[in-house]
C-alpha positions as CSV (number, residue, x, y, z in Angstrom):
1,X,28.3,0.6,-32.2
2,X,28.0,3.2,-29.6
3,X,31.1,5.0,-28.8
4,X,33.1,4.6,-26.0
5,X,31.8,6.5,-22.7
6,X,34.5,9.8,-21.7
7,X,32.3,11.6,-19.5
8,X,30.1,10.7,-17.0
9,X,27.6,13.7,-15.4
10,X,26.8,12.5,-11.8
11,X,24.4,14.3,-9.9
12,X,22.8,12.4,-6.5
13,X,20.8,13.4,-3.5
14,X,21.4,9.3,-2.4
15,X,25.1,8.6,-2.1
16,X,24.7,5.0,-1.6
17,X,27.3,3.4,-3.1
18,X,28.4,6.7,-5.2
19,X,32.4,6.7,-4.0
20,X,33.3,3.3,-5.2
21,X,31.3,3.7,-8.4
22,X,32.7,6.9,-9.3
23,X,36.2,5.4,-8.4
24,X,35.4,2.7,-11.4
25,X,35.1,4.9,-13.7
26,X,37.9,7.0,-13.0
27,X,40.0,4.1,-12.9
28,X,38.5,3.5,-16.7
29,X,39.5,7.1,-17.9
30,X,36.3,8.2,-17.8
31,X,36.3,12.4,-16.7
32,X,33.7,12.7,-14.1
33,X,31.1,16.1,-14.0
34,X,28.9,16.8,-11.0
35,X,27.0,19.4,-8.9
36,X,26.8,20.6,-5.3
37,X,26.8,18.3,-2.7
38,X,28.2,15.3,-5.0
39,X,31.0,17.3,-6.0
40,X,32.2,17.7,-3.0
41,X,32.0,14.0,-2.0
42,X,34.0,13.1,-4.9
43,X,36.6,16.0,-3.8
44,X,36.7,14.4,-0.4
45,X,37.2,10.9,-1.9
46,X,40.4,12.1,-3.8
47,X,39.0,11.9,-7.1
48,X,39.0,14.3,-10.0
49,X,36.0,15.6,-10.7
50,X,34.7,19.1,-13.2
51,X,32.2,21.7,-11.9
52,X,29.4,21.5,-14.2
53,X,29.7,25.2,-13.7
54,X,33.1,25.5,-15.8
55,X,31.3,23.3,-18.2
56,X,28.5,25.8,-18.8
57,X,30.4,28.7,-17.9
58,X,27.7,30.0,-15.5
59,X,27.5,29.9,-11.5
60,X,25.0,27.5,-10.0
61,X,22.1,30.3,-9.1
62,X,19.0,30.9,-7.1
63,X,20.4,28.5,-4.4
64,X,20.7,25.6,-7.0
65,X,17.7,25.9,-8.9
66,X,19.7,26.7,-11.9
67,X,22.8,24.9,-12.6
68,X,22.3,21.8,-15.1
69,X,19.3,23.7,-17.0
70,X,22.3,25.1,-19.8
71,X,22.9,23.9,-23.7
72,X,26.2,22.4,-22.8
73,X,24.7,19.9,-21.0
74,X,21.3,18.8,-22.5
75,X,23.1,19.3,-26.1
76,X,25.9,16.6,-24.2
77,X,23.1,14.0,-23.4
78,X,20.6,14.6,-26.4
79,X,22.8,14.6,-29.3
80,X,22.5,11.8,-31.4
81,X,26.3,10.6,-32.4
82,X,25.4,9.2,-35.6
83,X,23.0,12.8,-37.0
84,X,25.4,14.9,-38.8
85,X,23.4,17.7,-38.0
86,X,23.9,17.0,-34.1
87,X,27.4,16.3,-34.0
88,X,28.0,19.9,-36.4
89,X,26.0,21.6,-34.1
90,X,27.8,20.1,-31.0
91,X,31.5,20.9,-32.5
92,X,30.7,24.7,-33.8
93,X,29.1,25.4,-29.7
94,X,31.9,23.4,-28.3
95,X,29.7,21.2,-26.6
96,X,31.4,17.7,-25.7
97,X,29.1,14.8,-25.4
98,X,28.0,12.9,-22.3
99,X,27.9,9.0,-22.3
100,X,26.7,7.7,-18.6
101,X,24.0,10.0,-16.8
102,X,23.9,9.4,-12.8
103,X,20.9,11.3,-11.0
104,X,18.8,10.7,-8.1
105,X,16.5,13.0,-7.3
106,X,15.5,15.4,-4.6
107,X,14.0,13.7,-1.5
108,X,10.3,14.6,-2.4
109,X,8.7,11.8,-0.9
110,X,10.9,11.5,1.8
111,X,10.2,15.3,2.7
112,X,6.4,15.0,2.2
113,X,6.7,11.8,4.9
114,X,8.6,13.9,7.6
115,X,5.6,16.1,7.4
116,X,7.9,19.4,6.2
117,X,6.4,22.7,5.5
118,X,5.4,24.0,2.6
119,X,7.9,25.7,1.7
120,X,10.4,22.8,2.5
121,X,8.1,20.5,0.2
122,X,8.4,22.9,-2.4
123,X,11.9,23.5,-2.4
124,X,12.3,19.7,-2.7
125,X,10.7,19.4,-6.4
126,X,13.9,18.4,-8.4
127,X,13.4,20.1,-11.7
128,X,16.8,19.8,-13.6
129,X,17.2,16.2,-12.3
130,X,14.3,14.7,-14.3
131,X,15.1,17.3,-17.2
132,X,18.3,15.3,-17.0
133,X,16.7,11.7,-16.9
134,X,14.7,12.1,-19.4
135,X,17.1,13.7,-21.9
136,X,19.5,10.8,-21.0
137,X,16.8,8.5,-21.5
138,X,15.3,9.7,-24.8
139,X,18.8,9.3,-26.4
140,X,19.3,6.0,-24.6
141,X,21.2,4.7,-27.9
142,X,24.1,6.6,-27.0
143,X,23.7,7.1,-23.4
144,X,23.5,5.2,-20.2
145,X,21.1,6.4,-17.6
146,X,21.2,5.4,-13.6
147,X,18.6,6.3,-11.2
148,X,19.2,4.0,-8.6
149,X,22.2,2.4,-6.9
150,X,21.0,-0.8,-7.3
151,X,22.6,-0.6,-11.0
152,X,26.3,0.7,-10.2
153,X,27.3,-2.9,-10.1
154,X,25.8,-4.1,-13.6
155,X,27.0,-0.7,-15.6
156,X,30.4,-0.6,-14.1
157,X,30.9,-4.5,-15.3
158,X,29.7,-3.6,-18.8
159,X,31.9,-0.7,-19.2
160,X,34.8,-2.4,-17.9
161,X,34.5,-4.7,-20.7
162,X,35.0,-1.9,-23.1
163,X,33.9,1.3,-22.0
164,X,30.4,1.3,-23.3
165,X,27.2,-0.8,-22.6
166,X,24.9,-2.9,-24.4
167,X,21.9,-1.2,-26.1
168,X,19.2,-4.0,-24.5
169,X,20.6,-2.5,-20.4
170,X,20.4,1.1,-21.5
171,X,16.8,0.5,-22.8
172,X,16.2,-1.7,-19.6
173,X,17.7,1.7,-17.8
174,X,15.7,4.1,-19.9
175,X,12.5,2.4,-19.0
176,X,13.4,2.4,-15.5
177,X,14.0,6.2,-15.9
178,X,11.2,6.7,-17.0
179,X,9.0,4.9,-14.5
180,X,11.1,6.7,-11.9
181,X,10.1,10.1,-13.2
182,X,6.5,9.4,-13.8
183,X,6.4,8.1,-10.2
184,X,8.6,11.1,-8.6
185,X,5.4,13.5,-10.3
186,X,2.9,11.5,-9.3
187,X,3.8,12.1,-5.9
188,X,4.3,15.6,-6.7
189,X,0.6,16.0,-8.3
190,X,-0.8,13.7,-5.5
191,X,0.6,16.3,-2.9
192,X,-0.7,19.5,-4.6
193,X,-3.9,17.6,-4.8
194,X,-4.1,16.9,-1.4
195,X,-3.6,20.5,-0.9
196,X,-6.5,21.4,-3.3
197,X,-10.3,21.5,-3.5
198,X,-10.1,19.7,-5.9
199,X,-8.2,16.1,-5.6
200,X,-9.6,14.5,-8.4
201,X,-9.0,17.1,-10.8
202,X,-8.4,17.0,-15.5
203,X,-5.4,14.5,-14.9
204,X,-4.5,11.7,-12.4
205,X,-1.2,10.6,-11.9
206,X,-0.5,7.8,-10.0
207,X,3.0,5.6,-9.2
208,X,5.0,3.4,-7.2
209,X,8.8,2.2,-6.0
210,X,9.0,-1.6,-6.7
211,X,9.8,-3.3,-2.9
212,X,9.6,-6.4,-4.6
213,X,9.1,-8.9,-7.2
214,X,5.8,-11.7,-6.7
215,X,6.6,-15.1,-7.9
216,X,3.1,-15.1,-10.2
217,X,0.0,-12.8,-9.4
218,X,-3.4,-14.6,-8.1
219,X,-2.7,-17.4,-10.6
220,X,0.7,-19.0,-11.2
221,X,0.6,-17.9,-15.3
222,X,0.1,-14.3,-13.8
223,X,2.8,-11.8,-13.7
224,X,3.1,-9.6,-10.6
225,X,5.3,-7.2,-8.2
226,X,4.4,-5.3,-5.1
227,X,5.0,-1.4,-5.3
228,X,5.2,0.9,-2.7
229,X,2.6,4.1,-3.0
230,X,4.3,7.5,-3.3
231,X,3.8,9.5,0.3
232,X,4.1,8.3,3.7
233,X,4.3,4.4,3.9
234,X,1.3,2.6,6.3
235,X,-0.3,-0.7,6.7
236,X,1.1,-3.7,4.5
237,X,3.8,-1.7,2.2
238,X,5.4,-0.6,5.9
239,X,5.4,-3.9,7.4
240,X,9.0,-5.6,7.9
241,X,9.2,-9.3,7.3
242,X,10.5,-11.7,10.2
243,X,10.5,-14.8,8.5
244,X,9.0,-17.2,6.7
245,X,8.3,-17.7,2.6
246,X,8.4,-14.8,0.4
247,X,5.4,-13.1,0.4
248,X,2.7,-14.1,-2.5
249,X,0.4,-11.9,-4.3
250,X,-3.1,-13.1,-2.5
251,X,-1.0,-12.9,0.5
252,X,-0.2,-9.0,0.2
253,X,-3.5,-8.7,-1.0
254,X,-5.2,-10.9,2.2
255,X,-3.0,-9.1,4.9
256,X,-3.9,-5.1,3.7
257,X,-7.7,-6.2,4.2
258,X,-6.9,-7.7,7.4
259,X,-5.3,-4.5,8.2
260,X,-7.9,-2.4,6.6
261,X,-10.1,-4.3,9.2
262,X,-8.2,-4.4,12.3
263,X,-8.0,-0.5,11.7
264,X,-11.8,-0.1,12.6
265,X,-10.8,-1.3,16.0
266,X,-7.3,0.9,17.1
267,X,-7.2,3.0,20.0
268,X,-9.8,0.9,21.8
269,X,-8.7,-0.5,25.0
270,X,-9.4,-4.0,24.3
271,X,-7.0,-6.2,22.1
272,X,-8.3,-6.8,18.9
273,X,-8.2,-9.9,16.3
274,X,-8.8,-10.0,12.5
275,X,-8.9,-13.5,10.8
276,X,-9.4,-13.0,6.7
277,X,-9.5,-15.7,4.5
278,X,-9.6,-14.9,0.6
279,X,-10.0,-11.1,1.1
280,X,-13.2,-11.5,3.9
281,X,-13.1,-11.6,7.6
282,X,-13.9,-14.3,8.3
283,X,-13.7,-13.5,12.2
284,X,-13.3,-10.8,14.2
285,X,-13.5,-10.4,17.9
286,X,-12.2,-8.1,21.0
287,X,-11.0,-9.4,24.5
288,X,-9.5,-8.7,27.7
289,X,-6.3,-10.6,26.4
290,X,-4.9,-11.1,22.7
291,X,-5.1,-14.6,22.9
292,X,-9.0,-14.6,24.4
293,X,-9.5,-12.3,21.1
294,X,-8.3,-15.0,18.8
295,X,-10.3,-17.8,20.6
296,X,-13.3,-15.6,19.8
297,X,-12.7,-14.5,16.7
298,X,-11.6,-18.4,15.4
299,X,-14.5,-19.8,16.5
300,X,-17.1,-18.0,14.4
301,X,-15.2,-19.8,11.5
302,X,-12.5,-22.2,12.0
303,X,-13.0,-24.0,8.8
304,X,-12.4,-21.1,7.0
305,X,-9.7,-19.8,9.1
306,X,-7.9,-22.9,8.2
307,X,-5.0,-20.9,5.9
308,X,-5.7,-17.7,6.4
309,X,-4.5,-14.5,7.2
310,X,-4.5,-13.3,11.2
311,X,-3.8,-9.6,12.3
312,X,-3.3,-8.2,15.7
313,X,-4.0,-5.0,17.8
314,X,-1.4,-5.9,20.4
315,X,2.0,-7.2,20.6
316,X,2.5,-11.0,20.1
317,X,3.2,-12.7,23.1
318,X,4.1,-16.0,23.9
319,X,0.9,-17.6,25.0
320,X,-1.1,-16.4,21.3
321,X,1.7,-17.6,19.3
322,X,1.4,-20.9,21.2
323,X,-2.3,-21.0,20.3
324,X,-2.3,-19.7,16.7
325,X,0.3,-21.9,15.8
326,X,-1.8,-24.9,16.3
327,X,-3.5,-24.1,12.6
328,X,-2.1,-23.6,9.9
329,X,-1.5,-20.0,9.2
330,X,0.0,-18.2,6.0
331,X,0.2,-15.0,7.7
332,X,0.6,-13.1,11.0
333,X,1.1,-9.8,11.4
334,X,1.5,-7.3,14.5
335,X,2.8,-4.2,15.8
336,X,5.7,-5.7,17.4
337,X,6.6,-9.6,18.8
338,X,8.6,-10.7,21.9
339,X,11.1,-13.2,21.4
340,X,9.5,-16.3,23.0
341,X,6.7,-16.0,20.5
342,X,9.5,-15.0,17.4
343,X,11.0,-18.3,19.1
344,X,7.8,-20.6,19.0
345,X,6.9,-19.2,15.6
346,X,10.3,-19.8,14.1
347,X,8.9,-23.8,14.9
348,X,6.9,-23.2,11.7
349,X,9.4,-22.3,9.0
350,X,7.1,-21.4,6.0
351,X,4.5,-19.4,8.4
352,X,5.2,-15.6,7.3
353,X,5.4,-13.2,10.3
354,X,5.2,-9.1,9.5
355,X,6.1,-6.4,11.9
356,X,4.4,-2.8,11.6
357,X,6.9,-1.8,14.4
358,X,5.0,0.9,15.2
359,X,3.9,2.3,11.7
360,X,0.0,3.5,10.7
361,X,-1.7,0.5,9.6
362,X,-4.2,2.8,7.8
363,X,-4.5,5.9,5.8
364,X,-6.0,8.6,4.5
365,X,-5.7,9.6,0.8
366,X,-7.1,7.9,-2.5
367,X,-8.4,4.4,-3.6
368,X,-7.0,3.7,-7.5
369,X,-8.8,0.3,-8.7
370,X,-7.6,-0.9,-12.6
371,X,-10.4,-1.5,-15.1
372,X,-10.3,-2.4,-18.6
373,X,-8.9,0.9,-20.5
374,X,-8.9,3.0,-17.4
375,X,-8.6,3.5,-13.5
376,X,-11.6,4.2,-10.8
377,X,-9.7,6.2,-7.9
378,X,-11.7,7.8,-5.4
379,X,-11.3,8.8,-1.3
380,X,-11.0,6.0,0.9
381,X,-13.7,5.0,3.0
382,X,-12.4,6.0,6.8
383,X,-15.5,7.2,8.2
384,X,-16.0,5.3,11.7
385,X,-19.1,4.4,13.0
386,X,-18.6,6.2,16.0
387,X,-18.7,9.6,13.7
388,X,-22.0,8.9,12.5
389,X,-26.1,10.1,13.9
390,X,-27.2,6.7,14.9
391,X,-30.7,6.7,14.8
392,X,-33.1,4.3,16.2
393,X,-36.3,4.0,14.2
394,X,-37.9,1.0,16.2
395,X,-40.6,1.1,19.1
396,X,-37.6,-0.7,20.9
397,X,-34.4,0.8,21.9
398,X,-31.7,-1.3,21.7
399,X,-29.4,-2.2,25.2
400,X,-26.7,-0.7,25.9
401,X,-25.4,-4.2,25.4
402,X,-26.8,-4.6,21.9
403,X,-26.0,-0.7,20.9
404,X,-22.2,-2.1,21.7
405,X,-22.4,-5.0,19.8
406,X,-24.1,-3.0,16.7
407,X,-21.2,-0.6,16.3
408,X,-18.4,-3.6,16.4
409,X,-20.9,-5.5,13.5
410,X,-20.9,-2.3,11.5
411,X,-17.1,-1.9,12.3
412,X,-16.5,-5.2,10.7
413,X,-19.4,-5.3,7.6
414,X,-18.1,-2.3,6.5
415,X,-14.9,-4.7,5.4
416,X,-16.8,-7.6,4.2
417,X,-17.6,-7.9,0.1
418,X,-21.2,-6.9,-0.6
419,X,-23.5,-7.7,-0.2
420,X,-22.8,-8.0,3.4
421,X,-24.3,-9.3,6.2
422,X,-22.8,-10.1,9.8
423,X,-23.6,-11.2,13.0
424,X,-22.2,-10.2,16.3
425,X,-22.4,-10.6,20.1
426,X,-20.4,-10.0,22.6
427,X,-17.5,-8.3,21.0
428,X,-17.3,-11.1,18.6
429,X,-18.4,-11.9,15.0
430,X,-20.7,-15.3,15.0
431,X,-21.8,-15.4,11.5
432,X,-20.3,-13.6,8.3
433,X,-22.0,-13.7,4.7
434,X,-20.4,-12.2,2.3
435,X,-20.3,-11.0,-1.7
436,X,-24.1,-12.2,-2.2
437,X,-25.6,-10.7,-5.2
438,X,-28.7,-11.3,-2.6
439,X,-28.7,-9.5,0.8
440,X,-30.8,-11.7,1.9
441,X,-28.7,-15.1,0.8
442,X,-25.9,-13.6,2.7
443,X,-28.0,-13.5,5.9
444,X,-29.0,-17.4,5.3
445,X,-25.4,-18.1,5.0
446,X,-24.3,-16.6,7.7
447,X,-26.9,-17.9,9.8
448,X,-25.8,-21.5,8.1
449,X,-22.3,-21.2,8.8
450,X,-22.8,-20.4,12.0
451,X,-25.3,-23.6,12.7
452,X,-22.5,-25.6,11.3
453,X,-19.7,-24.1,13.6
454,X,-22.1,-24.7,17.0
455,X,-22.8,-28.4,15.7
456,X,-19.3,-29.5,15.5
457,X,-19.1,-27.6,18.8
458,X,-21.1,-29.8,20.4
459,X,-23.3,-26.6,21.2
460,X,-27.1,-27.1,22.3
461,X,-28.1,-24.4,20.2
462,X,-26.4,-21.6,18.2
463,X,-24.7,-19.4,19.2
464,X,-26.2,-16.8,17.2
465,X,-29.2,-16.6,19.6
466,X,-29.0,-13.0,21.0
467,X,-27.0,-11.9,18.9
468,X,-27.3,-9.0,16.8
469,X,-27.1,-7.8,12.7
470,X,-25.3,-5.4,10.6
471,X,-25.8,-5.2,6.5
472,X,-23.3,-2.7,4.7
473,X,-26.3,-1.4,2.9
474,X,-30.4,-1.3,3.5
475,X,-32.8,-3.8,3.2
476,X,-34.9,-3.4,0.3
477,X,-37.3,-5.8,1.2
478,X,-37.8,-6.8,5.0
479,X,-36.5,-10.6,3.9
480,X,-33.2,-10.2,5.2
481,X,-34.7,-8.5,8.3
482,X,-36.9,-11.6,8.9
483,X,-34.1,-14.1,7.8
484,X,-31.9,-12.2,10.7
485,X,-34.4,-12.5,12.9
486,X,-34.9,-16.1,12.6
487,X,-31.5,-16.7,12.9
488,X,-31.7,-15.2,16.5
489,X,-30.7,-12.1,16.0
490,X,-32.3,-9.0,18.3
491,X,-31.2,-6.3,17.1
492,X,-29.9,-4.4,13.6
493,X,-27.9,-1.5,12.3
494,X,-28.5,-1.0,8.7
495,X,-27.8,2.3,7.2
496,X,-31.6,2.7,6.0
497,X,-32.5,5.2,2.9
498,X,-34.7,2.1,0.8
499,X,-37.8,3.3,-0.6
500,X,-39.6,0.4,1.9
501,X,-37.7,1.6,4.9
502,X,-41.4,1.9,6.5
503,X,-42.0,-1.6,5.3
504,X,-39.1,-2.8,7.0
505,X,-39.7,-1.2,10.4
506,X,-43.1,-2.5,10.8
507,X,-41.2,-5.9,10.6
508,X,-38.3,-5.2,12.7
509,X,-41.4,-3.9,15.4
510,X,-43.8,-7.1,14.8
511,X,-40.9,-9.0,15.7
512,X,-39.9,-7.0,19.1
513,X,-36.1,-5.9,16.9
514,X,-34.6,-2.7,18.0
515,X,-33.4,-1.2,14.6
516,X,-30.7,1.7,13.7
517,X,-30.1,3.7,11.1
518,X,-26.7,5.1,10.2
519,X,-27.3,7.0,6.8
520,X,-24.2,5.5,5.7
521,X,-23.7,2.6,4.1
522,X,-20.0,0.5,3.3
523,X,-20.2,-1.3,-0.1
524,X,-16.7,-3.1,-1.2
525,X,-16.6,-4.6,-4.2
């Protein structure tokens, strides 16, 4: 049985909950060590507390770099109570042992996120914190280890029960530790890399704070919880729930490609709307209004839209939360929501509404994708259409009309599964085929979907007439050209590069298309 815990070392940069925590264990007999700042807080509280200087009989040095780095210490957390060797070694150095370990550590991420210097940054890498932790954590079989708050509450019952703490919460504590070192370096060698020629360098580290538990994965027999990436928070992690259910995996999942989307389209002066359905668009549009935005962007697929995911450019106002709630919707998200539509949203209970209250709903920085026995992590694809040498390679030159409606079909392929093909016109999507393994299937489908949406509409003919194409990638052959074209469509952006590119133009001229290039092409997988 482990012995009873007499000293407790608490060292915190987060005071959350620290007073009354520290006023438990005093009030079990347990002598209380700390550092710095936290010393003084426990001073201020009134309660007893022992330098970790006077332990180590040396001065805290090099404005705090140095203080807990000492023999007396690690030796007080490492030593194994039940080696003979240890417990000789501790008694002839005088060094008492250490049973509960408190640490949170320097605000690294916090730091990089306020955009701090360099020399700030720096100064806020925690060293003898995570020396700490992971001494505590190694010799979890005689001591207790707390790294966040949360776990005040659940250690201060168990020693108040006897003192000490069951073996199965400190390991549960020391994999926690753990975890929360691994993540605190991964944001540490994620920064330097950011800093460095060379982001993707011998080693990748990558890591996360838990925001919450999933109820099952994409399947109910899966497993699954939502994790925040170390840096500055954007898009979907950032968001703010209003109300509704509890957010599911394929939910997160649908709403960060909505986001990813609706990115393409900030800073425009039209309001934007992003429909996805099973991680695709599956509409997109721009209007004067948010609400004419959603009207456009529902009807290139309203089947599909049926359960899925909206996202918004604009605050959510009364008259588009009327509309969207006609169909059912799992999620809506937006910058920020006045309270007649929070009101006539509330109307549907289960109907999850997020807030990005002003946060990035993009970023820079790197994509990390799991595979079996490894990870693929690369840069993330934020190059803009609007940054690329368009080049037409037609006979025809596309309308100014058509050259606007090319860059909005390229803004949204570049976020549809390839292969990818989509149709456009006037600021809104009309067809979307997506994840093909045949370019030219997804420009049937597309075409087919939309044939479907203008019969049901009561339409004369379909609405894809006039409008124009974008694929992610080129055409190798000029089938999908002439499948677009038969569709209706007058005009494509492909980024070009296929060995029959000449093959292809001929087409695009024989059938009076105005073609551009982008020499870049947008595959998602």
């Amino acid at each position: 049985m482990t012995e009873p815990v007499s000293r407790a070392l608490l060292s915190v940069s987060d005071k959350t909950g620290l007073i009354p925590f520290a006023q438990s264990l005093v009030s079990m007999g347990i002598e209380l060590l700390s550092t710095g700042g936290t010393a003084r807080a426990l001073a201020e509280a009134g309660l007893p507390v022992i330098e970790v200087s006077s332990v180590t009989g040396f001065p805290e040095i090099m404005d705090g770099r140095v203080k807990t780095l000492h023999p007396a210490i690690h030796g007080g957390l490492l030593g194994v109570r039940a080696n003979a060797e240890h417990t000789a070694a501790m008694s002839s150095h005088g060094i008492r042992p250490i049973g509960l370990l408190v640490v949170n550590l320097y605000p690294f991420e916090a730091t990089v996120a306020g955009g701090a210097s360099w020399e700030d940054t720096v100064e806020n890498i925690d060293v003898g914190g995570p020396a700490m932790i992971r001494a505590a954590a190694k010799n979890h079989g005689d001591v207790t280890v707390i790294v966040d708050p949360a776990d005040y509450d659940v250690v201060a019952a168990e020693l108040a029960a006897g003192r000490t703490t069951t073996l199965a919460t400190r390991r549960n504590l020391a994999a926690k530790a753990f975890a929360r070192t691994a993540s605190y370096d991964a944001a540490i060698s994620q920064w330097f890399g950011g800093q460095s020629s060379d982001p993707l360098g011998g080693y990748f580290a990558t890591g996360g704070a838990k925001l919450q538990g999933l109820r099952y994965g994409e399947n109910p027999h899966q497993t699954a919880a939502f994790y925040a990436s170390p840096g500055r928070a954007f898009g979907i992690a950032a968001a703010r729930q209003l109300q509704g259910k509890e957010l599911s995996y394929n939910n997160i999942n649908d709403t960060d490609a909505a986001l990813e989307c609706l990115s393409e389209f900030t800073g425009g002066s039209q309001a934007t709307c992003v429909i996805v359905k099973h991680a695709n668009p599956c509409g997109v549009a721009v209007g004067s209004s948010l609400v004419e935005a959603y009207r456009k962007a529902l009807a290139c697929d309203p089947v599909s839209a049926f359960g899925g995911i909206i996202a918004l450019s604009d605050p959510l106002d009364a008259a588009t939360a009327a509309v969207i709630t006609e169909l059912f919707t799992e999620v809506i998200i937006a910058p920020y929501v006045d309270e007649k539509a929070i009101e006539i949203v509330a109307r549907k209970k289960n109907l999850r509404l997020l807030l990005l209250e002003g946060r990035p709903i993009s970023g820079s920085g790197l994509s990390v994708k799991s595979v079996g026995g490894g990870l693929l992590v690369q840069t993330r694809d934020i190059m803009s259409v609007d940054a690329m040498d368009l080049k037409v390679v037609t006979k025809r030159q596309p309308t100014a009309s058509e050259l606007n409606d090319l860059r909005f079909a390229f803004r949204v392929a570049k976020h549809v599964k390839s292969n990818a093909i989509v149709y456009a016109r006037e600021g809104a999507t009309v067809g979307i085929g997506a994840g093909q393994m045949s370019r030219v299937d997804s420009a049937r489908i597309a075409a087919r979907k939309n044939e479907d949406v203008s019969r049901e509409a009561g339409l004369e003919r379909p609405s894809i007439l006039g409008s124009v194409v974008a694929s992610d990638a080129f055409f190798p052959f000029p089938d999908g050209l002439l499948q677009a074209a038969e569709a209706g469509a007058t005009a494509v952006i492909q980024p070009g590069g296929s060995m029959n590119d000449d093959e292809v133009i001929r087409a695009a001229d024989e059938k009076g298309l105005a073609m551009v290039f982008t020499g870049i092409r947008h595959f998602r997988h």
